[in-house]
C-alpha positions in Angstrom: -24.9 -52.9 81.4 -24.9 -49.4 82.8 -22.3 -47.6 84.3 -22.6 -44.7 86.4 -20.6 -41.9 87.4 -21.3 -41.2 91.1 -20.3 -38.3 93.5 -19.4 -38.5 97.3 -19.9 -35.4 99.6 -17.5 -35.4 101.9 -16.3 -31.4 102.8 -15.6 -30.7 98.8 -17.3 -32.9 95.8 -15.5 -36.6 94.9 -16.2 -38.3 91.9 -16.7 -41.8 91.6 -17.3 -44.3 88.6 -19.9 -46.8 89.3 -21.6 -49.9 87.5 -25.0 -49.9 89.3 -27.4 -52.2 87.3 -27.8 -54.4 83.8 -28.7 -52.4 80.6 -27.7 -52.5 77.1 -26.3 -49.1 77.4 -22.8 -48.9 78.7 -22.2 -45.1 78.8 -21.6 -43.6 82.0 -24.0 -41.0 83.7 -23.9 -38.9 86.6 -25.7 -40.6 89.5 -26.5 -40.5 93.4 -23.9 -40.0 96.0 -21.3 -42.2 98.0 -19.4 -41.7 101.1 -16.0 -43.6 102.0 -14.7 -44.3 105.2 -11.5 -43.0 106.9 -8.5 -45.6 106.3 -8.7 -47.9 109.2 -5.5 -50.1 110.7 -3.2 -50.8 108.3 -5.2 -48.5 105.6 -4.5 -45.6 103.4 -6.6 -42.9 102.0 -5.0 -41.5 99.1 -6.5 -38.6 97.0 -6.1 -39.7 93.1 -4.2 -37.5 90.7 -4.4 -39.8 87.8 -6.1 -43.3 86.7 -5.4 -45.2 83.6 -7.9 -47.7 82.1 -6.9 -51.0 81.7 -8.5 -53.3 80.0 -9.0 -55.4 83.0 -11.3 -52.6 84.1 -13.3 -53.1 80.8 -13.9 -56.4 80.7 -14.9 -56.6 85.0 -17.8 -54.1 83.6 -18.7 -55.9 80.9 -19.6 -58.6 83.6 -16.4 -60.7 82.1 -15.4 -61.8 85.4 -18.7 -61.8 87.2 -18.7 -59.7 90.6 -20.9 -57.8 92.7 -23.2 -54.8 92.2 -23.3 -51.9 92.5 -19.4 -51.3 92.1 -16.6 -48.6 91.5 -13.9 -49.8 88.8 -10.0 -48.7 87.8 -7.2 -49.7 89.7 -3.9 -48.0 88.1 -3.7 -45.0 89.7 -1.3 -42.7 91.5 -1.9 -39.8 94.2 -0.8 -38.2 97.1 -1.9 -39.6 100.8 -4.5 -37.6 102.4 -4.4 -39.8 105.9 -3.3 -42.9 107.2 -4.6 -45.6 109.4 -3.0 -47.0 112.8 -0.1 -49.0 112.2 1.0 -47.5 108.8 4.8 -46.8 108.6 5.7 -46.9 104.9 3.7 -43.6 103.7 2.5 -40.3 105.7 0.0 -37.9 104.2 1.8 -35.7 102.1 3.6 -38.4 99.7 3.3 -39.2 96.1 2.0 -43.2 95.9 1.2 -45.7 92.9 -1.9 -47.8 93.9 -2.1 -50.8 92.7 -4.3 -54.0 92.9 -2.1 -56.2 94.9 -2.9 -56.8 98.5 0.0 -59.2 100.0 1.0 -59.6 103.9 4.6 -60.3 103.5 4.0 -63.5 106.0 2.2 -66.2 104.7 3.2 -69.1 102.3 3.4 -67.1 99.1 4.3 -63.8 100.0 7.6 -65.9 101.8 8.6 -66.8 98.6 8.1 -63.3 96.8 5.3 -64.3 95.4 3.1 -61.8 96.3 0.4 -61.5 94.1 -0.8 -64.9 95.4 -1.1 -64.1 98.9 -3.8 -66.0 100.3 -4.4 -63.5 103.7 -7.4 -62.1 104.1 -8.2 -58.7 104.6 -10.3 -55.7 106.4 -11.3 -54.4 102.9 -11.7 -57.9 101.4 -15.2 -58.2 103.3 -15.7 -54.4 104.3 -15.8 -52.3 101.4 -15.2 -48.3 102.3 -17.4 -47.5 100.0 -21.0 -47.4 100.5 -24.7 -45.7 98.6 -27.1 -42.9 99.8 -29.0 -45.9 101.6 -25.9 -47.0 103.6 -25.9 -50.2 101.2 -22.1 -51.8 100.0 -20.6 -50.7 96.9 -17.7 -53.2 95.7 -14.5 -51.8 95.5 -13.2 -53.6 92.0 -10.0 -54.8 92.0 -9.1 -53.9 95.3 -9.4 -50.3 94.4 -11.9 -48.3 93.0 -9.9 -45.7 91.6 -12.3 -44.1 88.8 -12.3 -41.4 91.6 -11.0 -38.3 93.3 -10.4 -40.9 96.9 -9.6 -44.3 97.4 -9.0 -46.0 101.0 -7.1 -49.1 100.2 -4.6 -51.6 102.1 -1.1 -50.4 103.1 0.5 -52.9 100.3 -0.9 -51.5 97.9 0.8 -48.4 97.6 4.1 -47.4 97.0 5.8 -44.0 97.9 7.4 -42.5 94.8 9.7 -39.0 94.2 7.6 -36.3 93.9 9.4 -35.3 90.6 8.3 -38.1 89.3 4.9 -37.0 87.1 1.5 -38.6 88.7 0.2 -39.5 85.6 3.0 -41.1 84.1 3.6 -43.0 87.6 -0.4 -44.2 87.5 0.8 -46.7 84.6 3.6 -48.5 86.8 0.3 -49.8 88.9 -0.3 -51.9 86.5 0.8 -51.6 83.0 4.7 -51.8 83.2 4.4 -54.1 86.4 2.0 -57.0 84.5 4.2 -56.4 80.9 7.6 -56.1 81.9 7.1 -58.1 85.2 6.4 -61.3 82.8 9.8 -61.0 81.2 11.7 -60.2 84.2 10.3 -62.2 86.8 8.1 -64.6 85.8 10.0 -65.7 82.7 13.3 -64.4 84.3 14.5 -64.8 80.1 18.0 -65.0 79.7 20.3 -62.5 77.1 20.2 -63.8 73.9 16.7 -64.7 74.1 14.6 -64.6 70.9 11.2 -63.4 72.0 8.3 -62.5 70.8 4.8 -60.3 72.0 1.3 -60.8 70.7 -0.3 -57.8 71.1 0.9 -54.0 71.2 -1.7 -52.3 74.1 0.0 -51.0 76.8 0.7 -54.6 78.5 2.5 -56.2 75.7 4.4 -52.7 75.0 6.4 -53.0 78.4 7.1 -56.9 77.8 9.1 -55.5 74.9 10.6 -53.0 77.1 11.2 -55.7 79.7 13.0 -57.8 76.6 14.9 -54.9 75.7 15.9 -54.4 79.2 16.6 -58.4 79.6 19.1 -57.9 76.4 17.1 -60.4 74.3 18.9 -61.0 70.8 15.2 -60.5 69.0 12.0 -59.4 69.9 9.4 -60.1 67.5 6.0 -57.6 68.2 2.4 -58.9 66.5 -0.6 -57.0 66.6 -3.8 -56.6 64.5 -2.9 -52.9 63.5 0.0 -52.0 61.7 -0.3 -48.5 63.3 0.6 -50.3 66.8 3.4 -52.3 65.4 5.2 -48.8 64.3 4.8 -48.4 67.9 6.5 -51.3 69.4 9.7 -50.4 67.3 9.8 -47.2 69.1 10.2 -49.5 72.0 12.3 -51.9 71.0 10.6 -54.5 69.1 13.5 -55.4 66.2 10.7 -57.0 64.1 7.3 -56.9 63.7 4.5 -59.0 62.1 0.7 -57.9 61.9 -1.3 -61.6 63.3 -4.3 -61.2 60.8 -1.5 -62.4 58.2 -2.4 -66.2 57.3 0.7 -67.0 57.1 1.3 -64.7 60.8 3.3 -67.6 62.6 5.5 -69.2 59.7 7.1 -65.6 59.7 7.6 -65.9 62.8 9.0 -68.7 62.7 11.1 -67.5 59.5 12.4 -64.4 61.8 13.6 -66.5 64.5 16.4 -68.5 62.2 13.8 -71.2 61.5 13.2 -72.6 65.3 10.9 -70.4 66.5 11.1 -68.1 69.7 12.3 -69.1 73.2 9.4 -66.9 75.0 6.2 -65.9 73.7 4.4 -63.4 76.2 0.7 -63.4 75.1 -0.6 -59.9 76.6 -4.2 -60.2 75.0 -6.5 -62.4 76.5 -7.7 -64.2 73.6 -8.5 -67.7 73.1 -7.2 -67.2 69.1 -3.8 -65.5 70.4 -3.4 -68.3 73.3 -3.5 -71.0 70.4 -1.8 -69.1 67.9 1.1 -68.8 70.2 1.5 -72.6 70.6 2.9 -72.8 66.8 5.6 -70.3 67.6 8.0 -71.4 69.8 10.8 -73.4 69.8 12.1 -76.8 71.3 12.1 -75.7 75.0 10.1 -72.7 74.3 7.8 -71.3 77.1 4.6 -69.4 76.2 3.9 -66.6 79.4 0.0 -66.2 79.6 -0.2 -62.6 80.4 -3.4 -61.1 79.0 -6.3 -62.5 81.3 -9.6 -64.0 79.4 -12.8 -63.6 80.4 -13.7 -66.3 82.7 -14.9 -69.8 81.1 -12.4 -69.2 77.8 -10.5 -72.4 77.0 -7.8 -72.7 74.8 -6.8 -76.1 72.9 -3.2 -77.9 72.7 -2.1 -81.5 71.6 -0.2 -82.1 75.0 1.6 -84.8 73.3 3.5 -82.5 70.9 4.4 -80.1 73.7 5.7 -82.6 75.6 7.4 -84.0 73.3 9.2 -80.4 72.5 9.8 -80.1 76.0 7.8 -77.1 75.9 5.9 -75.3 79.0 3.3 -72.9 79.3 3.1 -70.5 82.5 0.5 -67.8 83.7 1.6 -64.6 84.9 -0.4 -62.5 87.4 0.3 -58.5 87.4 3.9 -59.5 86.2 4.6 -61.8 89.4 5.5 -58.8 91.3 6.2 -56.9 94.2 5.2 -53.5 95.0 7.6 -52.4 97.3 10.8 -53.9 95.5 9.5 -53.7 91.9 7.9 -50.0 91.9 10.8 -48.4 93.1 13.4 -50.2 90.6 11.2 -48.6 87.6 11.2 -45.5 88.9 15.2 -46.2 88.6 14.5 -47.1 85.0 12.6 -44.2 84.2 14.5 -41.4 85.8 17.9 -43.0 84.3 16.0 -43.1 80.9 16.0 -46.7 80.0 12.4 -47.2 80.3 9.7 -45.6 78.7 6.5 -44.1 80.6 5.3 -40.7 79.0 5.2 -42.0 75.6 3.1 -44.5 77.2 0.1 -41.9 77.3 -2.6 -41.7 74.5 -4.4 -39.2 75.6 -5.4 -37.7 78.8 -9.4 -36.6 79.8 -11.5 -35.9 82.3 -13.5 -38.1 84.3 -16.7 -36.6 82.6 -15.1 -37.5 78.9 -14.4 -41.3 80.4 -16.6 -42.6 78.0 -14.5 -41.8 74.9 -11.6 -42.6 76.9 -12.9 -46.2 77.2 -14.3 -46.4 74.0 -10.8 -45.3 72.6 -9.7 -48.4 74.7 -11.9 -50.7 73.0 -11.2 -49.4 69.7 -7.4 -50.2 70.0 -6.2 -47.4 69.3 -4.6 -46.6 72.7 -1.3 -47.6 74.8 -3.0 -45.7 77.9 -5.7 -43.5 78.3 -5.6 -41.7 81.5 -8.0 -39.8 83.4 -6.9 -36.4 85.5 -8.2 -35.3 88.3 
């Protein structure tokens, strides 16, 4: 599959990433132009100062989750708004905003019980991409966003005004990374103190679950990983243990670590069928595994339902953390100006959009928390 990196003309030159057609080849290339529309009712443009790749973003080019064509990808961005639609109170042009993926209305069945990342209201921009080719055709918006690029025009919810002290390329990694990682601990497991927890894998997901442990005041937190190099990392924030998953033995220790029960949470950030099942040995009596990490579509993962029962265990998905932009953003930004949580060492390396390809290939390689693109 082939992705290209597309420009818009619209008074100075936009950049935008774009997967136009199937190849082998997965580099990125510079292409023909876009245009994107002004924000309409209820819509901000916002002109992108950072984007981190996630490995969401990977895996919807790769095809992993199917989707339309031609597209722009990323969605973990920050920026400052450029113009607004009618209606929008929350942000004015001028302010520093995450974007994030999560479209909500605030009114219907799940967004009335704060859970907003299931809302089930539809959308201008669900049908109505902004984006669109040289021959006027659609180009998807992935993710909600399409934020490998200099603009993005996307739905009043899914921003979220932060201090302007607050550094835009840090901030791009609370759109996603912090919210889905230590959302899962705090909100969708809600663990108690004490908790013995552990995290399969160490990207930059399953590096905020420990921070959300740490900052839950669990008793242990247990970090595994295929690379010993990113289990040095998870000490630095926070993990008390560590245990590399190629080991044979990988769960015993576990086991071992957690005073011969087993763990009380298991947050499982990669979306692996192996780590799903290897997960199921490790908890305790009672235990909950958190499916965090999201598998490519048509992956299925094996249990004896009998045994789980019979442990009174449960198993629970976890969508970008269970969370809520406008209550969750802003009480990490708390975190992070107050120095209990963690976002600059959370950067691997910065590049430009044109060096996006080593950036990504970094990604798949492992060896980065984030990777973030400047503009």
């Amino acid at each position: 599959r082939e992705l290209n990196i597309e420009h818009i003309i619209e008074g100075q030159k936009n950049h935008f990433l774009r997967r136009k057609k199937f190849q082998t080849n997965k580099s990125l290339y510079i292409g023909e132009e876009l245009t994107i529309a002004e924000p309409g009712p209820g819509e901000i443009k916002v002109r992108l100062a950072a984007c981190a790749i996630c490995h969401s973003d990977v895996t919807l080019a790769e095809g992993g989750w199917g989707g339309e064509l031609p597209a722009v990808y990323g969605h973990e961005a920050s920026g400052i708004v450029e113009s607004i639609g009618a209606g929008v109170s929350e942000a004015k042009p001028g302010d520093h905003v995450v974007v994030t993926l999560i479209r909500s209305c605030g009114s219907c069945h799940y967004c009335s019980q704060d859970i907003e990342t299931q809302c089930d209201a539809s959308f201008h921009l669900d049908a109505n991409s902004p984006l669109s080719g040289s021959g006027d055709e659609a180009v998807s918006q992935g993710l909600n966003t399409g934020a490998f690029a200099e603009q993005v025009v996307v739905e009043q919810s899914q921003v979220c005004v932060i201090p302007k002290d607050i550094p835009l390329d840090s901030a791009s990694i609370l759109a996603c990374g912090v919210l889905t990682g230590f959302g899962a601990v705090t909100n969708t497991a809600a663990i108690k103190p004490g908790s013995q927890v552990a995290v399969m894998g160490c990207g930059g997901v399953g590096i905020n679950s420990i921070q959300g442990a740490v900052h839950c005041e669990a008793s242990r937190i247990i970090a595994l990983d295929l690379l010993d190099e990113k289990l040095e990392l998870a000490r630095q924030f926070g993990a008390t243990h560590t245990v590399n998953s190629t080991d044979q033995n990988a769960a015993q220790q576990v086991i071992n670590l957690s005073e011969g029960r087993g763990v009380d949470y298991l947050f499982v950030t990669v979306g692996a069928k192996s780590a799903i099942e290897q997960s199921l040995g490790m908890l305790a009596k009672g235990g909950t595994a958190v499916i965090v990490g999201m598998p490519a579509s048509g992956v299925m993962a094996q249990y004896d339902p009998g045994e789980f029962a019979a442990a009174g265990q449960s198993i629970i998905g976890s969508k970008m953390g269970s969370a809520s932009v406008s209550r969750d953003i802003p009480e990490l930004v708390k975190l992070y100006q107050a120095g209990s949580l963690k976002l600059d060492e959370l950067i691997s390396g910065r590049y430009a959009l044109d060096d996006i390809n080593d950036a990504i290939a970094s990604v798949q390689r492992g060896e980065a928390l984030r990777n973030v693109v400047i503009f």
